[in-house]
Short mmCIF file of the C-alpha atoms (twelve columns), coordinates in Angstrom:
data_MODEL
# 
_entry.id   MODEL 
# 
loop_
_atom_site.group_PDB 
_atom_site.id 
_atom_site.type_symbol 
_atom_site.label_atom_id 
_atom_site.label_alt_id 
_atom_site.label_comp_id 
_atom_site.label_asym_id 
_atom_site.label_seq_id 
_atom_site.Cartn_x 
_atom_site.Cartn_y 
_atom_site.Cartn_z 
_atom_site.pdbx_PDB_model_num 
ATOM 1   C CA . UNK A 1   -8.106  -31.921 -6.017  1 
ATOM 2   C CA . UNK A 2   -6.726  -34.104 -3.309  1 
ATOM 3   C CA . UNK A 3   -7.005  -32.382 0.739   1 
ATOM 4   C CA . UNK A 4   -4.762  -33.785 3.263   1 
ATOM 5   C CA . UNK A 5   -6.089  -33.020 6.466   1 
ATOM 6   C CA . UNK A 6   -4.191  -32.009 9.534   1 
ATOM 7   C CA . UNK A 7   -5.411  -32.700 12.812  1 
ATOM 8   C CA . UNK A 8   -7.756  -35.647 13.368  1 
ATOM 9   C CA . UNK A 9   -10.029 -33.787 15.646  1 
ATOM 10  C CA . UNK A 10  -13.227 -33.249 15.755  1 
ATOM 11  C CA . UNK A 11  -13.626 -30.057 13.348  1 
ATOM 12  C CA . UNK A 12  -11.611 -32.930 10.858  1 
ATOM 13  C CA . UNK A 13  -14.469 -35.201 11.268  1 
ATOM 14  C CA . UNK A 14  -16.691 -32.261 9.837   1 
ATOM 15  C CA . UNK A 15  -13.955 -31.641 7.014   1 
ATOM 16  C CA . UNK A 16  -14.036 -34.994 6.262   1 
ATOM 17  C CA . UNK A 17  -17.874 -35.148 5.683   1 
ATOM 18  C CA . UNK A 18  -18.001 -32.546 3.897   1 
ATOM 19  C CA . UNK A 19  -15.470 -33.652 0.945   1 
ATOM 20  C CA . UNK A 20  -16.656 -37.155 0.929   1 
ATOM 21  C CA . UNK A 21  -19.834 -35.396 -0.143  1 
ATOM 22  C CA . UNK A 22  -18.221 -33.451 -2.939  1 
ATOM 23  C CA . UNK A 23  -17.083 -33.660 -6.689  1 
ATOM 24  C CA . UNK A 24  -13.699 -33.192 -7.604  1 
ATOM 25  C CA . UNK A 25  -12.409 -32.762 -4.361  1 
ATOM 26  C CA . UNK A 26  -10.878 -35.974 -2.639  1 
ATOM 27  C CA . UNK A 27  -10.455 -37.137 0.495   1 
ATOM 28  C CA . UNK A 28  -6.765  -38.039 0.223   1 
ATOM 29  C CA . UNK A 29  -4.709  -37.666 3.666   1 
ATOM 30  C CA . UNK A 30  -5.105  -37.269 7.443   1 
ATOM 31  C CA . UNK A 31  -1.727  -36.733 9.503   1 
ATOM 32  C CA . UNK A 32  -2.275  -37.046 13.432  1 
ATOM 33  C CA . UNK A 33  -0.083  -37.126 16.427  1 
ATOM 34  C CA . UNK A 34  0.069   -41.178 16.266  1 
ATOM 35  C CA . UNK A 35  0.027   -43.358 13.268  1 
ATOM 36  C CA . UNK A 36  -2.733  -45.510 15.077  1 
ATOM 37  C CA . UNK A 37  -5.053  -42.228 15.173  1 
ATOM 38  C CA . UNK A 38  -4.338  -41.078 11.859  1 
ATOM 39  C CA . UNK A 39  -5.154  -44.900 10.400  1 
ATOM 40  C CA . UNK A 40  -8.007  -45.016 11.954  1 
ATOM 41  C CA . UNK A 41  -9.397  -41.851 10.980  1 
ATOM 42  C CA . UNK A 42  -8.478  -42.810 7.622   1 
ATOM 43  C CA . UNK A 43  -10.319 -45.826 7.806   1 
ATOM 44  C CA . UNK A 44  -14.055 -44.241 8.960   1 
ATOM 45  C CA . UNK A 45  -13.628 -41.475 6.720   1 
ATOM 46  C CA . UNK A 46  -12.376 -43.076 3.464   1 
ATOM 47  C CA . UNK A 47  -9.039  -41.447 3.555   1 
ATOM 48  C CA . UNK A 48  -6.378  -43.100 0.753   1 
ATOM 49  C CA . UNK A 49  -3.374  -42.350 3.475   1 
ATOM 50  C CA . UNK A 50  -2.573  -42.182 6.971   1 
ATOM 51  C CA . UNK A 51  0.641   -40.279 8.474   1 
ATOM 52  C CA . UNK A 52  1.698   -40.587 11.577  1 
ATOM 53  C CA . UNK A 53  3.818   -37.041 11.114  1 
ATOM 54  C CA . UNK A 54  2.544   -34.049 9.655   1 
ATOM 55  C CA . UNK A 55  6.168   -33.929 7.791   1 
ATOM 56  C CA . UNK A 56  5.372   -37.206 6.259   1 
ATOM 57  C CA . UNK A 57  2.353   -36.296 4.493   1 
ATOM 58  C CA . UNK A 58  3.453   -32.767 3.566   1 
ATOM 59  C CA . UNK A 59  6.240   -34.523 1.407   1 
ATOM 60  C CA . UNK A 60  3.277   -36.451 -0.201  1 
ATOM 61  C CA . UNK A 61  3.507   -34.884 -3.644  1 
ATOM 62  C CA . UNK A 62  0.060   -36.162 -4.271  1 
ATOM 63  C CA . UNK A 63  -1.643  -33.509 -1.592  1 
ATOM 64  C CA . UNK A 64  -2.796  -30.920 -3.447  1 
ATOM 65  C CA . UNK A 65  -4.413  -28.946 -0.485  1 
ATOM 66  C CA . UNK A 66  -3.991  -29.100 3.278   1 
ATOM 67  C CA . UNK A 67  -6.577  -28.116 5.529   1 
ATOM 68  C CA . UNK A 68  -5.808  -27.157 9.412   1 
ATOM 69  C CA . UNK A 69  -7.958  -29.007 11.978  1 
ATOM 70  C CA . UNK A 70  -5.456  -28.358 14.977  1 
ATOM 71  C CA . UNK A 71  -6.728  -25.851 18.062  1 
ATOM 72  C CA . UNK A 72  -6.096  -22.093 17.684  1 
ATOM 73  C CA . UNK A 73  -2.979  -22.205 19.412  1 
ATOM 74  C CA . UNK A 74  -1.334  -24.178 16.685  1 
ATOM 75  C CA . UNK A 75  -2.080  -22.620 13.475  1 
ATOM 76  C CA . UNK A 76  0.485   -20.214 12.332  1 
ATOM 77  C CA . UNK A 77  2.669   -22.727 13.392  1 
ATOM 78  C CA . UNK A 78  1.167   -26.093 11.326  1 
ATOM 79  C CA . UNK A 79  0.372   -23.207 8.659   1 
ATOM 80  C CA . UNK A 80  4.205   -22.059 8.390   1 
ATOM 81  C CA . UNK A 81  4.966   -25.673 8.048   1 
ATOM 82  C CA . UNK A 82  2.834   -26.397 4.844   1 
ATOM 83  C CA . UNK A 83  4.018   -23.475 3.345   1 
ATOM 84  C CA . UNK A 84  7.587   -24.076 3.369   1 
ATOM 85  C CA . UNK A 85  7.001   -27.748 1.932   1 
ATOM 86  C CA . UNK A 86  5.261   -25.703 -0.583  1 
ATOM 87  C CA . UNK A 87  1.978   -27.039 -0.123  1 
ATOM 88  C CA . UNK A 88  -1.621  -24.573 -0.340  1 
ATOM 89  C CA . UNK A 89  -3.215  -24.429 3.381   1 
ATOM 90  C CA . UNK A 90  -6.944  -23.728 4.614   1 
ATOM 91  C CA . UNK A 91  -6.730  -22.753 8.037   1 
ATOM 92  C CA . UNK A 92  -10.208 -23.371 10.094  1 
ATOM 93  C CA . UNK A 93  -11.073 -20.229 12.152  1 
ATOM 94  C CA . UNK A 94  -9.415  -18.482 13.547  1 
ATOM 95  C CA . UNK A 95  -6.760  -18.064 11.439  1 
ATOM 96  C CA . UNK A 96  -4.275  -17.734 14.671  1 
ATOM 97  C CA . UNK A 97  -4.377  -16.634 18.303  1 
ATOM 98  C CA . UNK A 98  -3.002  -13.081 17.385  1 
ATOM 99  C CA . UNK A 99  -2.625  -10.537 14.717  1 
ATOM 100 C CA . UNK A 100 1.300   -10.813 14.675  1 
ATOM 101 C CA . UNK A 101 1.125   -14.493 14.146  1 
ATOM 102 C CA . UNK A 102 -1.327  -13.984 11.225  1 
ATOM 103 C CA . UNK A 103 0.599   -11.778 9.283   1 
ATOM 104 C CA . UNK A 104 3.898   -13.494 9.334   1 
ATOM 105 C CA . UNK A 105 1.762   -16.467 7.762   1 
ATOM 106 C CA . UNK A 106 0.154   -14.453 5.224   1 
ATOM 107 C CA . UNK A 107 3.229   -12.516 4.550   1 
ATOM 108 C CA . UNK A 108 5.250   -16.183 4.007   1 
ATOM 109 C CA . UNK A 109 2.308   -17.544 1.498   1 
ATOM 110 C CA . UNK A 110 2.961   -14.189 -0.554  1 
ATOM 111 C CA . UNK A 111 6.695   -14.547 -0.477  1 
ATOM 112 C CA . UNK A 112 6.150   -18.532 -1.330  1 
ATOM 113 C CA . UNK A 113 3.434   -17.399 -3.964  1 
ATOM 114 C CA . UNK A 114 1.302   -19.919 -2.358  1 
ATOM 115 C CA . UNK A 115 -2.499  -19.796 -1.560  1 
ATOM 116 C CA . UNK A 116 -3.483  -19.432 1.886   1 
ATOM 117 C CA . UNK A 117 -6.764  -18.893 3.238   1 
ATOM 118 C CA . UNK A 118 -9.249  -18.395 6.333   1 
ATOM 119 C CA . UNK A 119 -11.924 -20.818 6.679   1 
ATOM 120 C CA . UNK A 120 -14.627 -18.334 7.501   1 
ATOM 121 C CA . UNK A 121 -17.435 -20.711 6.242   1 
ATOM 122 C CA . UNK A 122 -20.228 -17.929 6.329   1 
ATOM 123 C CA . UNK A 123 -18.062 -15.474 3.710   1 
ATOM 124 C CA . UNK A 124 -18.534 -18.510 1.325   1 
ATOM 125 C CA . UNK A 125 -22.181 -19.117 2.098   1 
ATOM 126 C CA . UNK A 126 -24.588 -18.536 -0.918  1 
ATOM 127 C CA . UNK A 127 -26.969 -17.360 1.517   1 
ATOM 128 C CA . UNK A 128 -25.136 -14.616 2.827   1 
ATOM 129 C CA . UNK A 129 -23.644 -13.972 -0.671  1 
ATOM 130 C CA . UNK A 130 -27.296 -13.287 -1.600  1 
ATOM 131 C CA . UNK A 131 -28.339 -11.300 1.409   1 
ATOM 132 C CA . UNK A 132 -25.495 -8.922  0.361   1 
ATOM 133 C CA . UNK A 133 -26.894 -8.330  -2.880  1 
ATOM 134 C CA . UNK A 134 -30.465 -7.330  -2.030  1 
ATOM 135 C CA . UNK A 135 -29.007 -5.173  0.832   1 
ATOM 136 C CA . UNK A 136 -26.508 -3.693  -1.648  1 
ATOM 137 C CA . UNK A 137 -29.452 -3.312  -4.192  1 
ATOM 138 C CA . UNK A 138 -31.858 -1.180  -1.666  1 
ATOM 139 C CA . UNK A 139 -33.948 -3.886  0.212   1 
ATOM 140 C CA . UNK A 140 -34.006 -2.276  3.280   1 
ATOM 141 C CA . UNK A 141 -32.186 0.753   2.774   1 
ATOM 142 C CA . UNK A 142 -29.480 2.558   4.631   1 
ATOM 143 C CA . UNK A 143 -28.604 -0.166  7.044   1 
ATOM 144 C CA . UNK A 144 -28.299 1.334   10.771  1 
ATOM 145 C CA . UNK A 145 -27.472 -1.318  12.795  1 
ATOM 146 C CA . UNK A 146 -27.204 -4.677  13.782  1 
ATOM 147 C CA . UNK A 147 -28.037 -7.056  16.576  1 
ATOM 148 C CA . UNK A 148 -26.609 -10.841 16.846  1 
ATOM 149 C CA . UNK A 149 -25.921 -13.383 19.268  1 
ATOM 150 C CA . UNK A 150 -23.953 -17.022 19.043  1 
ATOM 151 C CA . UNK A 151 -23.540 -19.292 21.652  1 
ATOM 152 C CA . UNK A 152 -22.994 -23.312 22.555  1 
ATOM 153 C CA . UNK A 153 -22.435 -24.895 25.391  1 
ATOM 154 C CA . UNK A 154 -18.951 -25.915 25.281  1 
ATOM 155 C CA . UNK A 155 -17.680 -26.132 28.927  1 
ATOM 156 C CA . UNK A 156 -16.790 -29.221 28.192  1 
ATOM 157 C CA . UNK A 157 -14.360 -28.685 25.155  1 
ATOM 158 C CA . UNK A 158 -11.602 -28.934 27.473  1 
ATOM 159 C CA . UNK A 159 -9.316  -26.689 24.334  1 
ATOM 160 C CA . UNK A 160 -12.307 -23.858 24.793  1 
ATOM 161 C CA . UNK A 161 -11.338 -23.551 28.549  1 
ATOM 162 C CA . UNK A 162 -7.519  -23.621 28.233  1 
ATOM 163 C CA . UNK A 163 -5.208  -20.333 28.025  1 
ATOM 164 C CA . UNK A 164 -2.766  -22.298 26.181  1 
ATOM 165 C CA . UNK A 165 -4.711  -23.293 23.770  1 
ATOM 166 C CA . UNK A 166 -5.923  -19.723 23.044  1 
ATOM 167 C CA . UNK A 167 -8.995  -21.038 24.265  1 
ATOM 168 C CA . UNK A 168 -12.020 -19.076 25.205  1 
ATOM 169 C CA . UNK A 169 -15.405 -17.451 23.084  1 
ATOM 170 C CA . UNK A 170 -14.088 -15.249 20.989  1 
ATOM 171 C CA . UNK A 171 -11.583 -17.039 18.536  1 
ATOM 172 C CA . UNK A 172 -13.793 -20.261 18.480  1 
ATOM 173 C CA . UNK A 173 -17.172 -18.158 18.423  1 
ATOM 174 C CA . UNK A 174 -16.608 -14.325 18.496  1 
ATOM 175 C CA . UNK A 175 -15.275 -14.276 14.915  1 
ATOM 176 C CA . UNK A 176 -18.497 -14.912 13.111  1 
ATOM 177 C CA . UNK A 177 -20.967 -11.833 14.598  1 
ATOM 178 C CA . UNK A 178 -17.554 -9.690  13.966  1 
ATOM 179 C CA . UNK A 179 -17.438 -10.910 10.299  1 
ATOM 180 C CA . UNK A 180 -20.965 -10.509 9.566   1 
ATOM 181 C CA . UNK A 181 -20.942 -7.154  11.062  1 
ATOM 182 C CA . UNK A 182 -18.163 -6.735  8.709   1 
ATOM 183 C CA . UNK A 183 -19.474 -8.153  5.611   1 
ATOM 184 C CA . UNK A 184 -22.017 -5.286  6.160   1 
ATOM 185 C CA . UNK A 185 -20.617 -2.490  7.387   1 
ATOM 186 C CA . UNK A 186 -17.740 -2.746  5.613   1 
ATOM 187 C CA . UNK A 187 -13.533 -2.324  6.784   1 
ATOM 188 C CA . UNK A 188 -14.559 1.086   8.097   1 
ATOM 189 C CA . UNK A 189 -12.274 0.974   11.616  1 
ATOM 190 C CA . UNK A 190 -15.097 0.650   14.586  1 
ATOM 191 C CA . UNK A 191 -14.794 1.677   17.864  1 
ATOM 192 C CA . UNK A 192 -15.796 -0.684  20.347  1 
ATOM 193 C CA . UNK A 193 -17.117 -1.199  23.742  1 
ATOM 194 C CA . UNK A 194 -17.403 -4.431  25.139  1 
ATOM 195 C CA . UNK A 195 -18.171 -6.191  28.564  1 
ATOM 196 C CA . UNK A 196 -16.604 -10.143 29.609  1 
ATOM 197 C CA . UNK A 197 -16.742 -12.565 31.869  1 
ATOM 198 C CA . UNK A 198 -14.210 -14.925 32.270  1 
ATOM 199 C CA . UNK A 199 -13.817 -18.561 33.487  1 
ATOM 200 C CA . UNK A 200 -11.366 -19.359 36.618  1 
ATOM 201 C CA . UNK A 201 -9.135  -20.952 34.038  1 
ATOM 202 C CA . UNK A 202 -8.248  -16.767 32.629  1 
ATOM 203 C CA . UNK A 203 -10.552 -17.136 29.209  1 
ATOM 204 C CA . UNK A 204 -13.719 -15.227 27.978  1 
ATOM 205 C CA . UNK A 205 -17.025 -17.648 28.816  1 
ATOM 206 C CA . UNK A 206 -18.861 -14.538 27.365  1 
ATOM 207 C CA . UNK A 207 -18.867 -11.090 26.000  1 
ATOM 208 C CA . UNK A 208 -21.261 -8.385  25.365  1 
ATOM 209 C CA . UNK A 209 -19.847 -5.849  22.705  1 
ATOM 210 C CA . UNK A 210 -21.233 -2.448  21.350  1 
ATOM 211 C CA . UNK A 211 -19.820 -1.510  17.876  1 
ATOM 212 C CA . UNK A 212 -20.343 1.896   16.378  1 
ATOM 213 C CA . UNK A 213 -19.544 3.147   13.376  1 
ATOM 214 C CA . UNK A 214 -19.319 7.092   11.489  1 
ATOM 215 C CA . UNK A 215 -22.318 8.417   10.355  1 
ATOM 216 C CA . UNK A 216 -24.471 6.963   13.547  1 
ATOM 217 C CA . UNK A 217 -24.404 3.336   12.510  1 
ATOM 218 C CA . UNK A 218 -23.783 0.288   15.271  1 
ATOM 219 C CA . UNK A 219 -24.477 -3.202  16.117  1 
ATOM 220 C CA . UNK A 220 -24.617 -5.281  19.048  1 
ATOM 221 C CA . UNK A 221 -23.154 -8.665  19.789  1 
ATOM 222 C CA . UNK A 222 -23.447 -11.322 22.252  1 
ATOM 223 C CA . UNK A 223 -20.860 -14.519 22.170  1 
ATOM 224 C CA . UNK A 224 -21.137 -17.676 24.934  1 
ATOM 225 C CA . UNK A 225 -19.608 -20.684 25.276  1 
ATOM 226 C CA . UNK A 226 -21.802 -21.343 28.599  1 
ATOM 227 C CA . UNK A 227 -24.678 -22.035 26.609  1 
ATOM 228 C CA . UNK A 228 -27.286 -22.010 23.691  1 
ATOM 229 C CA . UNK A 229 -29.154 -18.839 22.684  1 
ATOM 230 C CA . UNK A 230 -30.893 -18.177 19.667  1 
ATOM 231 C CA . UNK A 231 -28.139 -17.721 17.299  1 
ATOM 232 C CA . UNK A 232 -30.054 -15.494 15.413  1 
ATOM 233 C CA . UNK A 233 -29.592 -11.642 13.498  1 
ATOM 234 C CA . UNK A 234 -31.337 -8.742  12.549  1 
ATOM 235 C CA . UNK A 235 -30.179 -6.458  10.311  1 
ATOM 236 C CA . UNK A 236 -32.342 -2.970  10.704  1 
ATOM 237 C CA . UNK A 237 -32.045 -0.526  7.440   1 
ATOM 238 C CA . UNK A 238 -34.198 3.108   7.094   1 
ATOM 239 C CA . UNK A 239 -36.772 1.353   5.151   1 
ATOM 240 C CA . UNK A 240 -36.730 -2.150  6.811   1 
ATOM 241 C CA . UNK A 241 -35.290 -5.238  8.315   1 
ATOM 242 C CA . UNK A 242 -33.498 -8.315  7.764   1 
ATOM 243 C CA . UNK A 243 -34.019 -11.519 10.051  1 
ATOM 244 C CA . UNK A 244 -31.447 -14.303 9.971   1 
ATOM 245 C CA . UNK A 245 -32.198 -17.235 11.426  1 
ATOM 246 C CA . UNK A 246 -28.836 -19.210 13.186  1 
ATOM 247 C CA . UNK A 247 -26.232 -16.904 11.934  1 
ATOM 248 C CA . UNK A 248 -23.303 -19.697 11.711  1 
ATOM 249 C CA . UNK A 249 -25.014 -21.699 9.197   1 
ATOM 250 C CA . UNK A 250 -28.550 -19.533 7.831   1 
ATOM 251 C CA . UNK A 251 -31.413 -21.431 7.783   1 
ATOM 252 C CA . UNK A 252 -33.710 -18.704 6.347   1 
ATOM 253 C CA . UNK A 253 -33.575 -15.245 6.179   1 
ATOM 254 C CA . UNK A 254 -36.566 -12.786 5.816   1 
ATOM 255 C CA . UNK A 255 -36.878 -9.162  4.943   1 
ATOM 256 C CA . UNK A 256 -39.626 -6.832  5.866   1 
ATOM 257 C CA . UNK A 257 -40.274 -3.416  5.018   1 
ATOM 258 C CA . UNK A 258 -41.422 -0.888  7.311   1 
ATOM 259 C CA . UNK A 259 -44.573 -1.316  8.122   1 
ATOM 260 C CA . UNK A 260 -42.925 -4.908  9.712   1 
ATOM 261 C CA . UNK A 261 -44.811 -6.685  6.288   1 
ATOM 262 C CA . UNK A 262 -43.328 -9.885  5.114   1 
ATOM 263 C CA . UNK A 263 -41.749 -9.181  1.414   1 
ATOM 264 C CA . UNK A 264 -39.536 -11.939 0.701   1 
ATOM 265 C CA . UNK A 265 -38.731 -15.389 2.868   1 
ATOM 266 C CA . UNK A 266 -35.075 -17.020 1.209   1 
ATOM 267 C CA . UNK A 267 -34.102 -20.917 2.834   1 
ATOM 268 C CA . UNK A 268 -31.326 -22.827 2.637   1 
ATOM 269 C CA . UNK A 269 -30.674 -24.186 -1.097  1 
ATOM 270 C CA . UNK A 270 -31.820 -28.230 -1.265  1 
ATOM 271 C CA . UNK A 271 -28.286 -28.465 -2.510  1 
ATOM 272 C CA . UNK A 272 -26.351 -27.183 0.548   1 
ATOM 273 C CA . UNK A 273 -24.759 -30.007 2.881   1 
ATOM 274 C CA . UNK A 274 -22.459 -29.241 5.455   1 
ATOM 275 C CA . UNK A 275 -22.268 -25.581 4.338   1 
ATOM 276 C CA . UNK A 276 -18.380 -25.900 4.418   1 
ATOM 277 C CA . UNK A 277 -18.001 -27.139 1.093   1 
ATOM 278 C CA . UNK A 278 -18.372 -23.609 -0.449  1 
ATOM 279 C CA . UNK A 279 -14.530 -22.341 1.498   1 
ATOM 280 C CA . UNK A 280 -13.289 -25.900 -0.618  1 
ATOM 281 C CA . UNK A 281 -14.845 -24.555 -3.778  1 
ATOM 282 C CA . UNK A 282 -13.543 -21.241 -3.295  1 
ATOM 283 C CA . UNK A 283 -9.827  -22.408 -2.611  1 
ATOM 284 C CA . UNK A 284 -9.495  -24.997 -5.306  1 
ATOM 285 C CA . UNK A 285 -10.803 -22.335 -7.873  1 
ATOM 286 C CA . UNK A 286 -7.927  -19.663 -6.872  1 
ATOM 287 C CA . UNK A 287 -5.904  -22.213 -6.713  1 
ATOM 288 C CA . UNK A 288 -7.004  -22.915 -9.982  1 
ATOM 289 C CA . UNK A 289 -6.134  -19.534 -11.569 1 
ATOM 290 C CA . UNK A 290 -3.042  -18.862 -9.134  1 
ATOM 291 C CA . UNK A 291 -4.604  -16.709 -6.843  1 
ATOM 292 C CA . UNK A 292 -3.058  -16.576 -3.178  1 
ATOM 293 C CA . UNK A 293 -6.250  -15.374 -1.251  1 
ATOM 294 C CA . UNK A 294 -9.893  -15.996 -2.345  1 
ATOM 295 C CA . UNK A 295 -11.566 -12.751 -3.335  1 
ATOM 296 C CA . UNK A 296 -14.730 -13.795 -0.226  1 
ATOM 297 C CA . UNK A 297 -12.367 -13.655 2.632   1 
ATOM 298 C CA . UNK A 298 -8.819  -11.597 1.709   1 
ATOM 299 C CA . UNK A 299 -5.602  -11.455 3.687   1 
ATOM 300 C CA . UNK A 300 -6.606  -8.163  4.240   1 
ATOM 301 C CA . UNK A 301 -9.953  -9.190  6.274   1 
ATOM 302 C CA . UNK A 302 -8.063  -12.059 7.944   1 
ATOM 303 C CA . UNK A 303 -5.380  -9.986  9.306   1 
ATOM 304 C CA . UNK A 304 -8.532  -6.864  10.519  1 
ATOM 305 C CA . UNK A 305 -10.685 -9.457  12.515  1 
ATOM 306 C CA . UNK A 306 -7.907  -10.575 14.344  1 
ATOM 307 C CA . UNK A 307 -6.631  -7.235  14.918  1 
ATOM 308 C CA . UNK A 308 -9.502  -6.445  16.484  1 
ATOM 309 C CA . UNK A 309 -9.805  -9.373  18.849  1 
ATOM 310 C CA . UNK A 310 -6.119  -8.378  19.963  1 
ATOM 311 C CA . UNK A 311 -7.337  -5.116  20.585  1 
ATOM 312 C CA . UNK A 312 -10.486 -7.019  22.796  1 
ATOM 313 C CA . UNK A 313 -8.489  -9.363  24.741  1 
ATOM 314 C CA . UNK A 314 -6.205  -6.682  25.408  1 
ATOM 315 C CA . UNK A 315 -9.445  -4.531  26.856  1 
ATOM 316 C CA . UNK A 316 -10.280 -7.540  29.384  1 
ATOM 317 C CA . UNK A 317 -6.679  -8.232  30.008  1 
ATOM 318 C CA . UNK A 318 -6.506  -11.545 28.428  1 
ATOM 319 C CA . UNK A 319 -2.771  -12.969 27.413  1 
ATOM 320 C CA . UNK A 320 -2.218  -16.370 26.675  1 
ATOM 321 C CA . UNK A 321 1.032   -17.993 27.821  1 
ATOM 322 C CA . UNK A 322 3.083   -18.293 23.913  1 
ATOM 323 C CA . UNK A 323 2.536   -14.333 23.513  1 
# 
């Protein structure tokens, strides 16, 4: 399968890593803003072509997939755009800056019978894949809640401080505690309390948010972009616990019964690189069988997580300029 990449950005360096690490996935295309940009990310990453227009290498009939490396801000659009040349599109996280955006993109791939999907690299994670199992198998029993937290220090990411961008913590970081707790919990509709502080520029540095669910379940999460906490999870059940260790890309996880014993330690497989290669395996394989969603991350999920950060920003008062 051949990717054309659009965006030469840094989350396209990471793309780019990733499939030059893979089988049967190719490094193909990279369209940028300039042809000068474009050829020389082509060049350091291996790339066959360079585009100086994202038309030009959607009308490459060789480009059999096209990832989306622009910011937030830009993805329905660049997404719409693929479509309509007829072209299957990954779209990195989030999937747009708002829930109306997102479904006229999903509703488009339907109507074009066209795969389209969220690059929500921990839904494709064997680690988390396995996790499920043993919770859905017993390990710790009735789960009960959940405490995370994710942060960087990415002040200087001048797209993260930028309203018209759709900058700001939740879309670049927000999304991941809100799809584990998901992945768990399940597409019961939570209620949600949540605190934020914002940056002078009108975006979330930081949020504190309280999730509850029927039947007396919750979790907490905490998202920065001001800097680095742990990054880490635990996952508390009626007959023990689950600790995750860095929650964006699992190093290990533990479980413990409890009596707060140690009963089974799982780390990262040897054969893991990036961790994004999984979302490239998943798309070329519904691809593959004419699927227009992959069965780890649905339309259906896509268009709930952003639904729910509407439904946040709208709490702090957050609007960015193209709404």
């Amino acid at each position: 399968m051949k990717i054309g990449i659009l965006g030469a950005g840094g989350i396209a360096v990471q793309m780019a890593k990733t499939v030059a690490g893979m089988k049967d996935v190719e490094n193909y295309a990279v369209a940028a803003r300039s042809f000068e940009r474009a050829q020389a990310f082509a060049e350091k990453y291996g790339f066959s072509k360079a585009y100086g227009s994202y038309e030009e290498m959607l009308a490459d009939s060789q480009v059999d997939l096209v990832y989306i490396a622009t910011p937030h801000s830009h993805h329905a659009e660049h997404a719409k755009l693929c479509l309509n040349a007829g072209k299957p599109v990954l779209v990195e996280k989030a999937f747009s800056y708002n829930a109306a955006t997102t479904e006229e993109v999903l509703n488009l791939a339907k109507e074009k019978n066209l795969f389209c999907g969220e690059a929500m690299w921990i839904r494709f994670m064997p680690m988390y894949r396995l996790m499920a199992e043993y919770i859905q198998k017993g390990a710790i029993g009735r789960v009960n809640n959940i405490t995370c937290s994710l942060g960087y220090s990415l002040l200087r990411e001048e797209r993260l401080t930028k309203p018209e961008l759709a900058g700001g913590a939740l879309l670049d970081l927000g999304v991941y505690p809100l799809n584990l707790i998901s992945m768990i919990y399940g597409s019961e509709p939570p209620m949600i309390g949540s605190t934020c502080a914002k940056l002078d520029t009108g975006v979330d540095a930081q949020e504190a948010l309280q999730i509850s669910y029927k039947g007396g379940r919750c979790a907490n999460a905490f998202v920065t972009m001001m800097y680095q906490p742990d990054n880490n999870a635990k996952i508390y059940g009626d007959r023990g616990y689950i600790e995750i260790d860095n929650i964006n890309c699992p190093e290990t996880f533990r479980i413990y019964n409890q009596d707060h014993k140690l009963v089974l330690e799982t780390k990262k497989p040897d054969k893991q690189t990036t961790g994004y290669e999984f979302e490239f395996i998943a798309a070329r394989d519904a691809i593959i069988v004419g699927q227009t969603e992959c069965p780890e991350m649905p339309h259906a999920e896509t268009l709930r997580i952003m639904q729910i950060c509407d439904s946040l920003r709208n709490t702090w008062q957050i609007k960015y300029p193209m709404e």
